[in-house]
C-alpha positions as CSV (number, residue, x, y, z in Angstrom):
1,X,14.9,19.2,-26.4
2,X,12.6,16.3,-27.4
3,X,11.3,14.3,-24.1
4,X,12.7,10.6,-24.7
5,X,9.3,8.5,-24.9
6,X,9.1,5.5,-23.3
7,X,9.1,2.1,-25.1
8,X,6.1,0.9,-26.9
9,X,4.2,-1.7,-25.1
10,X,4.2,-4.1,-28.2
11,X,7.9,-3.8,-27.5
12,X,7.5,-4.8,-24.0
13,X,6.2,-7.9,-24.7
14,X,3.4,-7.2,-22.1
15,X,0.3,-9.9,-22.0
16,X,-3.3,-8.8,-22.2
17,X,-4.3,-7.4,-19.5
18,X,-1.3,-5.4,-18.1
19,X,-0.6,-2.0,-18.8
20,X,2.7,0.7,-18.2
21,X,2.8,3.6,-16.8
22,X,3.3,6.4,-19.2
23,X,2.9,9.5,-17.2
24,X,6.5,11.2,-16.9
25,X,5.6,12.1,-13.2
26,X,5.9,8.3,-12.0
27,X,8.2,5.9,-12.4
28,X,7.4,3.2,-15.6
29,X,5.2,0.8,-13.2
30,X,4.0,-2.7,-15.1
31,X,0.4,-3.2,-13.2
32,X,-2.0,-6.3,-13.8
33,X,-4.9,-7.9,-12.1
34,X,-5.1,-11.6,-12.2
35,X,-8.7,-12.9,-12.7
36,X,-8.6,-14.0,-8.7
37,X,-8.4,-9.9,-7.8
38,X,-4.5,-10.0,-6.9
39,X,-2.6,-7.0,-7.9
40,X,0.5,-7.5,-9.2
41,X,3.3,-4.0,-10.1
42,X,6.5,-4.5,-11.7
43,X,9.6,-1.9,-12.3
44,X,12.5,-3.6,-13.9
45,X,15.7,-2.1,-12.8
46,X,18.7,-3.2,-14.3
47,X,21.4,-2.2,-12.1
48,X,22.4,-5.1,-10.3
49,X,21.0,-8.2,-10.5
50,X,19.0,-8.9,-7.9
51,X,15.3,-8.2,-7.0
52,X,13.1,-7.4,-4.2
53,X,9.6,-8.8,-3.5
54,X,6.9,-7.5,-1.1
55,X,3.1,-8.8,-0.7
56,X,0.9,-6.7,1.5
57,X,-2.5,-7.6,3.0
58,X,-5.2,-4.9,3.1
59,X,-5.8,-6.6,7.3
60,X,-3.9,-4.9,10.0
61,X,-4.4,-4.0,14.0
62,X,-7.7,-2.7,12.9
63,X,-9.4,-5.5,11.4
64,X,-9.1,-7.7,14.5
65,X,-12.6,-8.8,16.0
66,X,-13.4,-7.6,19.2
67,X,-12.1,-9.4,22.1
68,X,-9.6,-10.9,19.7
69,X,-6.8,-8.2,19.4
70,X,-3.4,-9.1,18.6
71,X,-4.9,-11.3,16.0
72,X,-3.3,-9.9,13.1
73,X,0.2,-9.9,14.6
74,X,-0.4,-13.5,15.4
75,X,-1.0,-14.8,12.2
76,X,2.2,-12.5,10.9
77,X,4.1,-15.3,12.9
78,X,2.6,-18.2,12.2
79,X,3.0,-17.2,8.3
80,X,6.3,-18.3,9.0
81,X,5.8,-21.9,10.4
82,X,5.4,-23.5,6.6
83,X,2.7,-25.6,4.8
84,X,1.6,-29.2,4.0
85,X,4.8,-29.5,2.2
86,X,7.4,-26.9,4.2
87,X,8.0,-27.9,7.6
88,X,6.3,-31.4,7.7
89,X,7.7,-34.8,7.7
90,X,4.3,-35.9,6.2
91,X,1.1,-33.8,6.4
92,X,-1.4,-36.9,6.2
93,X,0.1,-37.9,9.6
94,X,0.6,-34.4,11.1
95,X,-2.7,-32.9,10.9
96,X,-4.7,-35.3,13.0
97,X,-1.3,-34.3,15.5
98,X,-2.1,-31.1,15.3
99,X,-6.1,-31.4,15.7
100,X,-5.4,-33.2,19.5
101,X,-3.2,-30.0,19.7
102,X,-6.4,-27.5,19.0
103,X,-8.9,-29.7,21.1
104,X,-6.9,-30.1,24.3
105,X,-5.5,-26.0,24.2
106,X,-9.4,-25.4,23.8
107,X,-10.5,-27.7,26.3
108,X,-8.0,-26.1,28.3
109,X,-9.0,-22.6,27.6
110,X,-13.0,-23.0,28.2
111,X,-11.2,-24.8,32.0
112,X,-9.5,-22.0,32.6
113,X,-12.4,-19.1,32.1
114,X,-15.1,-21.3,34.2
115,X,-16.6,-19.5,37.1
116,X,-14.3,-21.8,39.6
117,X,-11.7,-23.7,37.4
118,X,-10.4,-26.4,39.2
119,X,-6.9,-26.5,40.3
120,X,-6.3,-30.5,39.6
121,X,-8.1,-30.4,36.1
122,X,-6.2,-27.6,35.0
123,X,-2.9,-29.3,35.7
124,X,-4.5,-32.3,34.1
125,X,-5.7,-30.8,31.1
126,X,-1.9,-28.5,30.5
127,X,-0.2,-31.8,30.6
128,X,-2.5,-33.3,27.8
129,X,-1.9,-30.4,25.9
130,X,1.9,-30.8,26.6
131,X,1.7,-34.1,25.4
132,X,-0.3,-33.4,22.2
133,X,1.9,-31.1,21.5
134,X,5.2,-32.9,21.7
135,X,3.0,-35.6,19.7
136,X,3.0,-32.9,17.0
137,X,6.6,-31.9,16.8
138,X,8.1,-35.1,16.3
139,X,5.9,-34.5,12.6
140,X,7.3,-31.5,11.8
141,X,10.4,-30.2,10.6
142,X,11.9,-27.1,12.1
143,X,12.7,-23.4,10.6
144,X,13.1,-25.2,7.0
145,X,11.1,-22.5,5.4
146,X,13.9,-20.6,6.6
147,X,16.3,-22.7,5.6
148,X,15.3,-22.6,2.1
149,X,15.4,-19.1,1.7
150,X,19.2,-19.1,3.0
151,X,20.0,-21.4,0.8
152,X,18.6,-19.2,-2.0
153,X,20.8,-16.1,-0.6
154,X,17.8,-13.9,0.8
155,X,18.5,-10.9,1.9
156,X,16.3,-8.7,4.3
157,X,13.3,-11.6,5.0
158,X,11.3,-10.1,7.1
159,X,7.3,-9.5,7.5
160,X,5.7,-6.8,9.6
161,X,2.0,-6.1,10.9
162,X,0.9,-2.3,11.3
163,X,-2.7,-0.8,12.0
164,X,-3.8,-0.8,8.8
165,X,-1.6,-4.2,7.0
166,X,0.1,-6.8,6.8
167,X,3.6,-7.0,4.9
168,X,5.9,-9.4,3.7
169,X,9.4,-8.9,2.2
170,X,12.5,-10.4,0.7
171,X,15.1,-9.5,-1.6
172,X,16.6,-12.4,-3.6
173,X,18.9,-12.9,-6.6
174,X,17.0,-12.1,-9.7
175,X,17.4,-15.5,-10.9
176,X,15.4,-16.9,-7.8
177,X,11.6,-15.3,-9.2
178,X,10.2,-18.9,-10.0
179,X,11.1,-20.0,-6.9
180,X,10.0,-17.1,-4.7
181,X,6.5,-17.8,-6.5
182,X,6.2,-21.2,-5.8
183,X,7.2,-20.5,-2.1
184,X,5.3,-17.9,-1.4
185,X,1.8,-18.8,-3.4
186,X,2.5,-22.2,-1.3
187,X,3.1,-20.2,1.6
188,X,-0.3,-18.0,1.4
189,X,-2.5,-21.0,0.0
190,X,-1.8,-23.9,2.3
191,X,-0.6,-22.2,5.4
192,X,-0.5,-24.6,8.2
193,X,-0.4,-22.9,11.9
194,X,2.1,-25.3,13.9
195,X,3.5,-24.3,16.9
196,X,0.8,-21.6,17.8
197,X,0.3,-22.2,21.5
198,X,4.1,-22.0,22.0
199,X,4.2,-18.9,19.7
200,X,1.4,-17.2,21.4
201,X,3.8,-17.1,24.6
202,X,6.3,-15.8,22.6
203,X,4.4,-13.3,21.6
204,X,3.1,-12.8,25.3
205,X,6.5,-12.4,26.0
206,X,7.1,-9.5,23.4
207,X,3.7,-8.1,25.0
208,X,5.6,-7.6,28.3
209,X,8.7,-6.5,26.8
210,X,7.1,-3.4,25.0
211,X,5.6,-3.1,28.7
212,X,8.9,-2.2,29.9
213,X,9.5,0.4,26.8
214,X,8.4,3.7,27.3
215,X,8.4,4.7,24.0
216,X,6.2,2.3,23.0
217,X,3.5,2.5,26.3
218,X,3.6,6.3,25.5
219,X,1.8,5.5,22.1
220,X,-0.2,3.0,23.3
221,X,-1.5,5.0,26.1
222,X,-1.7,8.2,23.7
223,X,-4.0,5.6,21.2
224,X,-5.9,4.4,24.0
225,X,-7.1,7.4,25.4
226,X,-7.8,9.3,22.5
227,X,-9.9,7.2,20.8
228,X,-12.9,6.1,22.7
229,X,-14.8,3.8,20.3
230,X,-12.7,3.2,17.0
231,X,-10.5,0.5,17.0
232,X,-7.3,2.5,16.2
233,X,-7.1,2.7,20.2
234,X,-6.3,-0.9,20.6
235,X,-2.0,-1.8,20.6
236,X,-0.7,-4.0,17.5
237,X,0.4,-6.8,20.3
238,X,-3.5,-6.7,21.9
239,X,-4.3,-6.7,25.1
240,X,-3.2,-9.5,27.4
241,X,-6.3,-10.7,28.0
242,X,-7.5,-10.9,24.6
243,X,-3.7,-12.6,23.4
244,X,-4.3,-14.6,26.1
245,X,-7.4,-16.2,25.0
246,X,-6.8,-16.6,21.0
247,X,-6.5,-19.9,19.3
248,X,-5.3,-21.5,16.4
249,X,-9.2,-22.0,15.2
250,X,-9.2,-18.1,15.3
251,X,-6.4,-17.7,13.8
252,X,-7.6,-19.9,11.3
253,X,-10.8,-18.4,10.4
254,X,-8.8,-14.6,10.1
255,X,-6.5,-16.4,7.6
256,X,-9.5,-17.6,5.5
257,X,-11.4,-13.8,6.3
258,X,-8.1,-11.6,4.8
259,X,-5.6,-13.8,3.7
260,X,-7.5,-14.0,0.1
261,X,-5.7,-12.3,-3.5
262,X,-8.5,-10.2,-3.8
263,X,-7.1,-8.4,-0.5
264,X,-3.5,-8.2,-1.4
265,X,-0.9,-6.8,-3.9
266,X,2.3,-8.0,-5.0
267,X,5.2,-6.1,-6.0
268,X,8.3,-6.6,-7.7
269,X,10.6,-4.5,-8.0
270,X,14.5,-5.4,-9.9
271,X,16.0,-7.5,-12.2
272,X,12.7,-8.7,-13.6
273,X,11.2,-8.8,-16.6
274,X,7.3,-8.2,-16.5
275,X,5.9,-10.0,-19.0
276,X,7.9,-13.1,-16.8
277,X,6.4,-11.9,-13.2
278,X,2.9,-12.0,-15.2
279,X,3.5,-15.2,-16.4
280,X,4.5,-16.9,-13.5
281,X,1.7,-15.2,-11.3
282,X,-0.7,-16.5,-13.3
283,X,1.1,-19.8,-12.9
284,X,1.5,-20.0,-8.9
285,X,-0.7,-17.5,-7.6
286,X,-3.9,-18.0,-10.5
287,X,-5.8,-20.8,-8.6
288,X,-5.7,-19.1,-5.3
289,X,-9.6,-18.8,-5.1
290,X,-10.8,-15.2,-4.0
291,X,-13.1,-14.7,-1.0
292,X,-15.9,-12.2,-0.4
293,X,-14.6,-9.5,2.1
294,X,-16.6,-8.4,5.1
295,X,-17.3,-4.3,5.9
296,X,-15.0,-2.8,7.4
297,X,-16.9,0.3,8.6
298,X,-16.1,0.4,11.9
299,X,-17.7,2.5,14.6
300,X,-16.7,6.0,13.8
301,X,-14.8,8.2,16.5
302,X,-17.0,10.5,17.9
303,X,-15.7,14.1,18.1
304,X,-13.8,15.0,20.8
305,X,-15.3,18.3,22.5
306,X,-12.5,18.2,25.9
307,X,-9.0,18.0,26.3
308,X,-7.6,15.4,27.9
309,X,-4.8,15.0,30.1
310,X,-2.7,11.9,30.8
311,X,-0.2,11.2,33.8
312,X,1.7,8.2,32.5
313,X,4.0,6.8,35.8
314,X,7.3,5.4,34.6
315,X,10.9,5.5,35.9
316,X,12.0,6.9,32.7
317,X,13.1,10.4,31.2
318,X,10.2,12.3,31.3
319,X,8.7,12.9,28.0
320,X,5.4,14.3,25.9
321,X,2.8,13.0,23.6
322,X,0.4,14.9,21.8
323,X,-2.7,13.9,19.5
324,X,-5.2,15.7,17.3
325,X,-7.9,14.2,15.6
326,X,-7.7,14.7,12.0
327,X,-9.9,14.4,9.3
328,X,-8.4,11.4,7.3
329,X,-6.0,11.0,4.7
330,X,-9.0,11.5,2.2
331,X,-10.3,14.8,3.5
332,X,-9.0,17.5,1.7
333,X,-7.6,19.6,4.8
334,X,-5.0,16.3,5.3
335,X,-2.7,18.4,2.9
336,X,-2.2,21.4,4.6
337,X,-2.2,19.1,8.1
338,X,0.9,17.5,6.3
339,X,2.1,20.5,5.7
340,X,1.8,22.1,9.1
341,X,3.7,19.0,10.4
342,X,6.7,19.7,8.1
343,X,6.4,23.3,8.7
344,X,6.8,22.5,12.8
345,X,9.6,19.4,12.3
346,X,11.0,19.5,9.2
347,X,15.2,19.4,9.9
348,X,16.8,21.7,11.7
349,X,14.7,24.4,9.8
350,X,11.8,23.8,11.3
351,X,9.5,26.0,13.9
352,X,10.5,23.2,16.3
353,X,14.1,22.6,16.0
354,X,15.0,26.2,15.8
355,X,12.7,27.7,18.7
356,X,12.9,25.1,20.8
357,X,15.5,22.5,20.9
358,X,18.5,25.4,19.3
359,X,16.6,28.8,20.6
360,X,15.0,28.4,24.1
361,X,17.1,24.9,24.3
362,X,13.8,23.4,26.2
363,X,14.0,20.1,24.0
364,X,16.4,17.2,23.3
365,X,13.7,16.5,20.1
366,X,10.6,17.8,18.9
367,X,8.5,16.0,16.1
368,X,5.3,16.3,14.7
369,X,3.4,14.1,11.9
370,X,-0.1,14.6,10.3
371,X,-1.1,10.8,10.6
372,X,-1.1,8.6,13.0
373,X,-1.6,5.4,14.1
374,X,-2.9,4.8,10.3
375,X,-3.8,6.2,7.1
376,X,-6.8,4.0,6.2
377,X,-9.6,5.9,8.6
378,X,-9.2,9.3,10.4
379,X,-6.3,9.3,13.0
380,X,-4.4,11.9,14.7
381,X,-2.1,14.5,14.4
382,X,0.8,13.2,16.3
383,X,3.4,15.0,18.4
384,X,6.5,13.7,20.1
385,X,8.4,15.9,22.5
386,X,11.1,15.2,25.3
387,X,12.3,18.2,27.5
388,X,15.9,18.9,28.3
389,X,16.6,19.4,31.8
390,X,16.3,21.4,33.7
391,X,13.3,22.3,31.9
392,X,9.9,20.6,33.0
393,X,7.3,18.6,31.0
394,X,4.6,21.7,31.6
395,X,7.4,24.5,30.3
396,X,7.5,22.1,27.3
397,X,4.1,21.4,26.5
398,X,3.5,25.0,27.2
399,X,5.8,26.2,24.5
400,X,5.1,23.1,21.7
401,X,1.1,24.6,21.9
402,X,2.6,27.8,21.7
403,X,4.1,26.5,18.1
404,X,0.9,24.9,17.2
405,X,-1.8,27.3,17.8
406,X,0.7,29.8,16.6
407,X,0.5,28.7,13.0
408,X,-3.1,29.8,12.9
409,X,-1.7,33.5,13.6
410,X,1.2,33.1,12.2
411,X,1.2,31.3,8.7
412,X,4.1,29.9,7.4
413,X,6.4,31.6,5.1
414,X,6.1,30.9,0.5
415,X,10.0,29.5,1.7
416,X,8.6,27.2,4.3
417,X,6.0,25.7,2.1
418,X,8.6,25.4,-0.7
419,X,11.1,23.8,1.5
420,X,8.3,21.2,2.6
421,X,7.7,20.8,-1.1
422,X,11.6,20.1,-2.3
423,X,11.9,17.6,1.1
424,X,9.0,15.7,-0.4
425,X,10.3,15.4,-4.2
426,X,13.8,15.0,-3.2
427,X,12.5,11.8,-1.0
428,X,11.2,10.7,-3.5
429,X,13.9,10.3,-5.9
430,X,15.4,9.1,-2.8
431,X,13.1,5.8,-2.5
432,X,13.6,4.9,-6.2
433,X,17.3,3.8,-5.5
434,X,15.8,1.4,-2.5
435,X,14.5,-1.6,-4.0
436,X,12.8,-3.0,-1.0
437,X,11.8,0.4,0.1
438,X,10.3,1.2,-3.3
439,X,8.6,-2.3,-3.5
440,X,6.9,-1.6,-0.3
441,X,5.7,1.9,-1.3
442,X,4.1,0.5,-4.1
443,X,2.6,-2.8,-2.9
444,X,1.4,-0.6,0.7
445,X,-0.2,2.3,-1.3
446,X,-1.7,-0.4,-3.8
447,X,-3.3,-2.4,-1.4
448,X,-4.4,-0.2,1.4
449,X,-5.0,3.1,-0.3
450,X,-6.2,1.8,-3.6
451,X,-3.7,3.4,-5.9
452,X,0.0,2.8,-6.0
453,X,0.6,6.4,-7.0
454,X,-0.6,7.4,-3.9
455,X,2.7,8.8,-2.5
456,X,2.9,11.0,-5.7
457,X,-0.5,12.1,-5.9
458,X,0.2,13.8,-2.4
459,X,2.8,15.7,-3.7
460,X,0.0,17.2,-5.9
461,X,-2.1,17.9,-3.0
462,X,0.9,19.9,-1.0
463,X,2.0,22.0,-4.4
464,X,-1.9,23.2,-3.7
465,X,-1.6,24.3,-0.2
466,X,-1.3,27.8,0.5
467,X,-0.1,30.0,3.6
468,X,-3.3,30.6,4.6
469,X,-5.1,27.1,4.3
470,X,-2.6,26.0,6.9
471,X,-3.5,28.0,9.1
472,X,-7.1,27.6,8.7
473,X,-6.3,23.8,9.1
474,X,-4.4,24.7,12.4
475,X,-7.2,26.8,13.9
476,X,-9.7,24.2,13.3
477,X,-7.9,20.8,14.4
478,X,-5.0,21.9,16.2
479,X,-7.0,23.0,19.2
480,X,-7.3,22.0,23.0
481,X,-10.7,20.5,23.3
482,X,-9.4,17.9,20.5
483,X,-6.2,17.4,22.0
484,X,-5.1,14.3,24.1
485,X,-1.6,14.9,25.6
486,X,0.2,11.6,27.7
487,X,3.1,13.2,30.1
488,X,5.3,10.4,31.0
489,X,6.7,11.1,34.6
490,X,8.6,10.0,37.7
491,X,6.4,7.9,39.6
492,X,5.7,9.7,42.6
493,X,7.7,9.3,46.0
494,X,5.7,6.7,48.7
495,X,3.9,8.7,51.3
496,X,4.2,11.9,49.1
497,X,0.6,13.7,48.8
């Protein structure tokens, strides 16, 4: 049976400069590069008419500059507070508004850290910045970005900051491309920060919110103490000091750092023709001027030569987490770390699942994961555990090493790796029915890892994994003086020793 080729690219209509892919292992991606660095991939899908469209930044929790974390996450919100023609009643007037804003919250702010503030002059200086900022509102008009994009039948608008980027998504009807352009090239080239001192508190609000998860202060201890001197150990929200002390000027000055086409790629993925997305990126997004990108090779984790053990206080289920430092997602021993992950928590087929949450019933859930927080430097092999009762947090962790180090004497099974191997295929075919989930594959992987094949490409990696290389991989990493393990506990009874 002759292999149905793929249309010519004459017959595609495709400008100069854009190419498709032909390889029959990945799906018939359009890519470009505009002349400013932005990165633009296309897959029409005809199905229903609508489309999705993502943009991811190459800035995330990492980038931020020291003392300033939670920096990223803040401008994720204040991408949503419009530009010098969404949300304004009239720029010209609002911007010397919003200037008194920034100088009385930083008049405020260098008050507020002296050696002795002064009570009277602090209350002084939060009314003028009340004032300023009332002064400011009556300029601006509220949530109509939002507005617009209801009115143009979004679906799913939304915008999220990891460790390593910065996303932002919509789905829309197919018909709505122009206008999604013009919005969002608006959107990324004349961002104006209104409202950031109130949205800062909101944010401060979130901050204390995830205090009171324990899910979420697991990880962020786990992070915290396993890295020493990389920045991967500082939390998404930042620290409360830190979040306490930004400013719109910062905010501003990380907007003009990252927020730059030559740092982001753009995705579409639906109803769309390429040669039209091409078109009309060149048209809205061509005169965003590119900016020169600082290093970002930051301090490398030292290696870890002792285990360490964390007692995490909570009135909460008890519950585990585990960390390995791994090599990276470019190091070649990632793909048997992957694999080893999958081998331990894969479904109800996995080491985990069957020995210890179905056999010896000593946990509600056992997970593991080759990467974490991020994929862009070396991170950690992750694992989450919760015990069932009556069973105890050291019974647990006793028998989840057991599993780990156990893979070095015990490889897994031709069956195992196969199974880990059909998962991964099967998913995905899977992702090519979401169009948003698809779209962010592609834009992510693009802008972060430097290909948008990425996902695929590690597929190749685990069909090269062997037994054995897994268990080398397991005897070198998945040891206790590189281990970091958070139990989350009871806090103790008052007045017991």
């Amino acid at each position: 049976m002759r292999r149905r080729q793929r249309p010519a690219r004459a017959s595609r209509g495709l400008p100069p400069g854009a190419s498709e892919e032909k390889d029959p292992r990945y799906p018939p991606v359009v890519s470009c590069t505009l002349s400013n660095g932005l990165r633009l991939l296309v897959l029409e899908k005809k199905f229903v008419p609508t489309a999705s469209f993502t943009i991811v930044f190459n800035v995330g929790n990492v980038d931020n500059p020291q003392g300033k974390t939670g920096l990223a996450h803040m401008f994720e919100h204040m991408a949503f507070k419009g530009t010098r023609t969404i949300n304004s009643a009239g720029y010209a007037r609002e911007k010397p508004a919003l200037d008194r804003v920034e100088a009385a919250a930083l008049a405020l702010a260098r008050a507020e850290r002296s050696p002795r503030p002064d009570p009277a002059r602090l209350e002084k200086l939060r009314a003028a910045l009340a004032s300023a900022q009332r002064r400011a509102d009556a300029l601006s008009v509220k949530d109509e970005y939002l507005k617009i994009y209801n009115a143009l039948g979004e679906n799913g608008l939304n915008a999220m900051t990891s460790t390593d980027y910065t996303g932002y998504v919509v789905s829309l009807p197919a018909d709505r491309l122009e206008a999604w352009m013009a919005i969002e090239s608006d959107r990324f080239k004349n961002p104006v920060l209104r409202e950031f001192y109130r949205e800062r508190e909101v944010v401060a609000e979130e901050r204390l919110m995830s205090d009171s998860d324990p899910n979420r202060l697991l990880w962020d201890v786990l992070m915290a103490n396993a890295f020493t001197a990389h920045p991967y150990r500082n939390p998404t929200l930042g620290w409360p000091d830190d979040l306490a002390g930004l400013s719109r000027s910062d905010a501003e000055e990380f907007y003009r750092t990252y927020y730059v086409p030559n740092n982001a790629a753009l995705s579409v993925v639906g109803d769309a023709r390429p040669a039209e997305v091409v078109r009309l990126a060149e048209k809205y997004f061509g005169g965003w001027r590119p900016g020169e990108l600082p290093s970002r090779c930051y301090t490398e984790e030292p290696e870890q030569r002792s285990e360490k053990l964390v007692n995490l206080f909570f009135k909460a289920s008890p519950a585990l987490r585990i960390g390995f430092h791994n090599p990276g997602m470019a190091h070649p021993d990632i793909y048997p770390l992957i694999m080893a992950g999958e081998v331990l928590s894969g479904g109800k087929t996995g080491r985990f699942y069957r020995r210890l949450v179905e056999g010896r019933q000593l946990a509600l859930y056992a997970g593991a994961w080759a990467a974490a927080p991020g994929s862009r430097y070396p991170s950690l092999f992750a694992v989450a555990a919760d015990p069932k009762a009556p069973h105890t947090l050291e019974e647990l962790d006793a028998a989840v090493m057991d599993e780990i180090t156990g893979l070095a004497s015990e490889p897994p099974t031709r069956w195992e790796l196969e199974k880990v191997i059909n998962n991964y295929e099967t998913e995905l075919i899977r992702q090519l029915e979401s169009n948003p989930g698809l779209g962010m594959s592609l834009a992510q992987n693009e802008a972060v890892m430097g290909d948008w094949r990425f996902d695929w490409k590690i597929g190749d990696g685990l069909r090269r994994v062997k037994p054995e290389d897994v268990s080398a991989a397991a005897a070198r990493y998945l040891v206790r003086p590189n281990r970091t393990a958070v139990f989350l506990r009871e806090p103790p009874e008052k007045g017991a020793a």
